[in-house]
C-alpha positions as CSV (number, residue, x, y, z in Angstrom):
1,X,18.6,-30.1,23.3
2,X,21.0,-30.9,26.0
3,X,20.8,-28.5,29.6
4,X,23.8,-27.2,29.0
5,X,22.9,-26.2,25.0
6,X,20.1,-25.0,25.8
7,X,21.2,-22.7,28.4
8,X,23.7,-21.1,25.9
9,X,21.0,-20.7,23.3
10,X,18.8,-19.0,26.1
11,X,21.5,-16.7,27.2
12,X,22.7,-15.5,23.7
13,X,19.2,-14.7,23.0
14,X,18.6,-12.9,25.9
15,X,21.6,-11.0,25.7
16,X,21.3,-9.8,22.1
17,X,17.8,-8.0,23.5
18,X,19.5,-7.0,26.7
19,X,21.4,-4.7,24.7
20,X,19.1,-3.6,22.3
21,X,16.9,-2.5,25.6
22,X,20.8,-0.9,27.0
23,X,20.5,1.3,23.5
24,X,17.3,2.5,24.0
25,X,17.6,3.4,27.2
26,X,21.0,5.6,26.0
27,X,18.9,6.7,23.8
28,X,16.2,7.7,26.8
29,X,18.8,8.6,29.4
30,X,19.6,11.9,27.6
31,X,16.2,13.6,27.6
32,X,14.8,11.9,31.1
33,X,16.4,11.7,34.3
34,X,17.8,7.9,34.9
35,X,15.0,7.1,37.5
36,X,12.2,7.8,35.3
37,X,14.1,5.4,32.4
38,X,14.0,3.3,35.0
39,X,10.6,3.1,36.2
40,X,8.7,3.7,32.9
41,X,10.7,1.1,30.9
42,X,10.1,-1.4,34.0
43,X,6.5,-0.7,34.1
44,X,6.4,-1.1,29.9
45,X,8.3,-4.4,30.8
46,X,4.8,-5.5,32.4
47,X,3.2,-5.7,28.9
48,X,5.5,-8.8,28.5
49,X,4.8,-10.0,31.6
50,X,0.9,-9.5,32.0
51,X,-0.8,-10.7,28.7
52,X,2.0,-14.1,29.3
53,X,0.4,-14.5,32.7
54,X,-3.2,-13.9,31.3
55,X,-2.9,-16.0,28.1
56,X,-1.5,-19.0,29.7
57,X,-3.2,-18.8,33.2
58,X,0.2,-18.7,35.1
59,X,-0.9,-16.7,37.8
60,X,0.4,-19.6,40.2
61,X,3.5,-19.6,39.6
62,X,4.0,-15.2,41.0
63,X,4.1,-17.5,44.4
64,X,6.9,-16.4,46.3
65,X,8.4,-19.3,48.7
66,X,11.7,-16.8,49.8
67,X,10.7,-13.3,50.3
68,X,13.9,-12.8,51.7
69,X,15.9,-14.1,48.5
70,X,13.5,-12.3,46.4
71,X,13.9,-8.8,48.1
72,X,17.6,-8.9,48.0
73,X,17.5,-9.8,44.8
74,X,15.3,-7.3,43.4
75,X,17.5,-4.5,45.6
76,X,20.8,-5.6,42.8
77,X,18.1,-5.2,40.7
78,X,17.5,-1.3,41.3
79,X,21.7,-0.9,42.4
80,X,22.6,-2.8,39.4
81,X,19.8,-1.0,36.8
82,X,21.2,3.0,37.7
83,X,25.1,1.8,37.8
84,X,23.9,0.5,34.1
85,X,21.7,3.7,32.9
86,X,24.1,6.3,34.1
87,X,27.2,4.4,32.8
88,X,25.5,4.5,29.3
89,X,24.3,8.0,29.3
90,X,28.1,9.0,30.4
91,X,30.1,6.5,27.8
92,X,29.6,5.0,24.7
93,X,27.5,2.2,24.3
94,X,30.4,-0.5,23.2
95,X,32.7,0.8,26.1
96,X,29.9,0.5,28.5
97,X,28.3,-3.3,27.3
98,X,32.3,-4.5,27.4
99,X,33.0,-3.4,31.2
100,X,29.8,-5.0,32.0
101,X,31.4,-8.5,30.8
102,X,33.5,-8.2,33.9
103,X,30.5,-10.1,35.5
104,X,31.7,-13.9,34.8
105,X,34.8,-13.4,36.2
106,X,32.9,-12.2,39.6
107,X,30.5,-14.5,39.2
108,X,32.6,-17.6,38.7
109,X,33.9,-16.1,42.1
110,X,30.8,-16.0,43.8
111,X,29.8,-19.3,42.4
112,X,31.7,-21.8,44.2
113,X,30.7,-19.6,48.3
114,X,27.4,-19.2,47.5
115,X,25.7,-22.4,45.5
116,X,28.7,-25.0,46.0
117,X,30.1,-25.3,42.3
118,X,33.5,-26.6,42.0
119,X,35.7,-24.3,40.2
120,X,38.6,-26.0,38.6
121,X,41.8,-24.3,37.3
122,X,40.8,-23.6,33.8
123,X,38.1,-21.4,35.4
124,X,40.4,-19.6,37.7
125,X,42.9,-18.9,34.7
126,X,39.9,-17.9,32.7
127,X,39.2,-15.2,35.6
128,X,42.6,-13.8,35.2
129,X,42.6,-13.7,31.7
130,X,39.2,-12.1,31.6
131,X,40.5,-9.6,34.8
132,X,43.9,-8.2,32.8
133,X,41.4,-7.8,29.6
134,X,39.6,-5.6,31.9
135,X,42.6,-3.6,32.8
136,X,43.3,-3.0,29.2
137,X,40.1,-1.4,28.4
138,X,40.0,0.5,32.2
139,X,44.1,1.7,31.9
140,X,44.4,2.5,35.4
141,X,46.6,5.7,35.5
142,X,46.7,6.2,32.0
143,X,46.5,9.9,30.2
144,X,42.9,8.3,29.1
145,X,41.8,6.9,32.1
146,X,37.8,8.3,33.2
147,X,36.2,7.6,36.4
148,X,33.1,7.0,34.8
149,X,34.4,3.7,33.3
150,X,34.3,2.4,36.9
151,X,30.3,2.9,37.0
152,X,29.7,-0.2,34.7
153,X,32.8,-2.2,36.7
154,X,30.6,-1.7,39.7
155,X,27.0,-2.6,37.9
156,X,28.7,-6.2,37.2
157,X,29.9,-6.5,40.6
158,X,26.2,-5.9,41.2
159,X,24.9,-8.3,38.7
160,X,27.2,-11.1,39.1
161,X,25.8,-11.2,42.4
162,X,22.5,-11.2,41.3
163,X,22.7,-13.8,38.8
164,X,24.3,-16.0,41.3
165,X,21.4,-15.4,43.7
166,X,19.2,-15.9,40.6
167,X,20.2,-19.8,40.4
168,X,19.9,-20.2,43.8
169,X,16.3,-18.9,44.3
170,X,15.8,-20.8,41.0
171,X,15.7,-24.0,43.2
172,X,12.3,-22.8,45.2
173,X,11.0,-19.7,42.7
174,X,9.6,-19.5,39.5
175,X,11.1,-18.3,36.8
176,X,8.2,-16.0,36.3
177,X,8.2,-14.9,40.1
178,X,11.9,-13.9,40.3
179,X,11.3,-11.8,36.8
180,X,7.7,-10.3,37.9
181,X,8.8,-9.5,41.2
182,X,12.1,-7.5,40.8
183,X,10.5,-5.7,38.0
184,X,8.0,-4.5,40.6
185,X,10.8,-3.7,43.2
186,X,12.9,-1.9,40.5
187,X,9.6,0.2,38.6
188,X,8.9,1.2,42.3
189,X,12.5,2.3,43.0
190,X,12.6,4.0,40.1
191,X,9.3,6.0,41.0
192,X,10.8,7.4,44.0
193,X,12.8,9.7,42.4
194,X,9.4,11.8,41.2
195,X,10.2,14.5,43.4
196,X,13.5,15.0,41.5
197,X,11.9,16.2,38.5
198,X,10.8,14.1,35.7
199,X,9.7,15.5,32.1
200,X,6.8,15.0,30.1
201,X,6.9,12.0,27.8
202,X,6.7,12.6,23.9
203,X,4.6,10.2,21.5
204,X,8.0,9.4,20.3
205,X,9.7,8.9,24.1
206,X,7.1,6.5,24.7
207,X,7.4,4.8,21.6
208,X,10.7,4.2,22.9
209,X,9.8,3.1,26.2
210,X,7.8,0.7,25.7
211,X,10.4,-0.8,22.9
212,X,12.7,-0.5,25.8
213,X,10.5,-2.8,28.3
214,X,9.7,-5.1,25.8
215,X,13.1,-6.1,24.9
216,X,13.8,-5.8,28.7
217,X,11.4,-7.8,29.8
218,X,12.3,-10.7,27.0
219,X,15.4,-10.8,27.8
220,X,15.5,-11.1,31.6
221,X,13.1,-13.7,31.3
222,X,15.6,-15.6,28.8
223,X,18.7,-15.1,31.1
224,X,16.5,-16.4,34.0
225,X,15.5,-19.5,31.8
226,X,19.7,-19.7,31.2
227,X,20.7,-19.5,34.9
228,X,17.8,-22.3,36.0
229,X,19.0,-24.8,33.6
230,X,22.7,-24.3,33.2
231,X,25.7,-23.8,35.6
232,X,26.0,-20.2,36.2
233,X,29.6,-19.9,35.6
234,X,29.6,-21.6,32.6
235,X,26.6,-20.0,30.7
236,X,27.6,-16.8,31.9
237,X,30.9,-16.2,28.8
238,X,28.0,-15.9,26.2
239,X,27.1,-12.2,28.0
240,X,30.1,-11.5,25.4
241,X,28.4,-11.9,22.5
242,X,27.0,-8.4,23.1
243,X,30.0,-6.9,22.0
244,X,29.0,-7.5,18.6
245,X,25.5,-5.9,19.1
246,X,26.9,-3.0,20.9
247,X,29.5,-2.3,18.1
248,X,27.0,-2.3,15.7
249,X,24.1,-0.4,17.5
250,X,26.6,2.2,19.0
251,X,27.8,3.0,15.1
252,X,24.5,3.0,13.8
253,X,22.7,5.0,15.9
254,X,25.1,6.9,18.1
255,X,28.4,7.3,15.9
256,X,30.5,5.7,18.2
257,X,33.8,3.9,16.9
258,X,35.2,1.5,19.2
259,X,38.4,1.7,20.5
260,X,41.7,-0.1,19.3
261,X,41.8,-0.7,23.3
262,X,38.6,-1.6,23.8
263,X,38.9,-4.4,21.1
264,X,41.9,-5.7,22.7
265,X,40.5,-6.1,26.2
266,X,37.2,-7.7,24.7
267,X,39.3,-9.7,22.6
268,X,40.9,-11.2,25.7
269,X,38.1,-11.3,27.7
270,X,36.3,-13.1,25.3
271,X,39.5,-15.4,24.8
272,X,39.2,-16.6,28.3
273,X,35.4,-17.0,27.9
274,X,36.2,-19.8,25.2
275,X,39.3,-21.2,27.3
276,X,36.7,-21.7,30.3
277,X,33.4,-23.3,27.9
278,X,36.7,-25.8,26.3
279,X,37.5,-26.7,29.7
280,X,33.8,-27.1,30.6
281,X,33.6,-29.4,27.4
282,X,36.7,-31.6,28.2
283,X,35.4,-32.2,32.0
């Protein structure tokens, strides 16, 4: 399997779990208070992480070379996690997962500034592709236009910035260290808000949590993996294959029906995600 394949495969698979851990915590988000989602599914996240490092003796490889990079990574961490949790306990699943594929287009951006990639024209016609399908969905001063759809607009502002910092640590860190140590930052965040009131925890509710960190901690792991051995900005497009999963999950188990609108913009911005991988090809 070639770098490049393998990083695709990687990031599809990590997505797909990404948003079944997204549903769950919608799912959470409406009987607990966003900071305790956070920190409980974070700290469930740690039976990934643990029993990996115990089974397979990886203990050396938590060393952290760039504290630094590592910090200000695991701070998008906690700014990217509660844009994300309180964009999906205010909006549907679908509409949320589709404003989140905003983060290419930032990230292809912040790509060629921060690790030196060269970003041909394709790509930037890709970004403006993907940037009006985002305006279709958003509708600025539409009858229909919410505030709230701005919340996961943010959250991949956030995370495109984090996944570019994510390849760049990637050249002195583990993949294991950047994972276990932003979990850590972002469970300890998320404790903080204690004082703010959190509720007791059903058997069911923590059922649910520990589903959640599971397929959290999976999947961050896998997008890590995608990041270290592909080129950020052209791994990044398969983010949109969560559309499919959030359709599907947000019908299912919510009720929601996408959007004529929604579909439009995510058909766009998924058009310019295959414009940009059949430029990748051609170079």
């Amino acid at each position: 399997m070639t770098p490049l394949l393998k990083g695709l495969v990687l990031m599809t698979s990590g997505i797909a779990l990404l948003t079944a851990s997204d549903a769950t915590s919608k799912y959470l988000v409406h009987s607990h208070p966003v900071g305790q989602v956070i920190a409980l599914r974070q700290l469930a996240t740690l039976l990934v992480i643990i029993p990996y490092l115990m089974l397979w003796r990886k203990w050396g490889e938590l060393r952290v070379s760039n504290w630094a990079g590592q910090g200000l990574r695991g701070l998008a961490f906690v700014l990217g996690s509660i844009f994300i949790v309180w964009s999906l306990r205010e909006l549907p699943l679908a509409t949320a997962i589709t404003m989140l594929f905003a983060s290419p287009i930032f990230m292809v951006i912040l790509s060629a500034p921060m690790l030196g990639e060269r970003v041909g024209l394709h790509r930037w016609v890709a970004v403006g592709a993907g940037f009006a399908g985002v305006l279709v969905i958003v509708r600025p001063g539409g009858d229909s236009f919410q505030w709230m759809v701005l919340l996961p607009l943010l959250a991949a502002m956030i995370n495109a910035f984090r996944d570019v910092l994510t390849r760049k640590l990637s050249r002195s860190e583990t993949s294991l260290s950047i994972l276990f140590w932003s979990n850590i930052i972002l469970m300890l965040a998320g404790a903080l808000t204690i004082p703010w009131g959190w509720v007791a925890v059903t058997p069911v509710a923590a059922f649910w949590f520990v589903a959640a960190g599971i397929f959290n901690g999976l999947a961050h792991f896998f997008i890590i993996e995608a990041l270290r051995v592909g080129e950020a900005s052209v791994v990044a497009p398969m983010r949109y294959t969560a559309l499919l999963w959030a359709a599907l999950l947000g019908f299912v188990v919510f009720g929601e029906v996408p959007s004529l609108w929604l579909w439009a913009g995510a058909a766009i911005i998924v058009g310019s995600s295959l414009y940009m991988l059949r430029g990748e090809r051609r170079r």
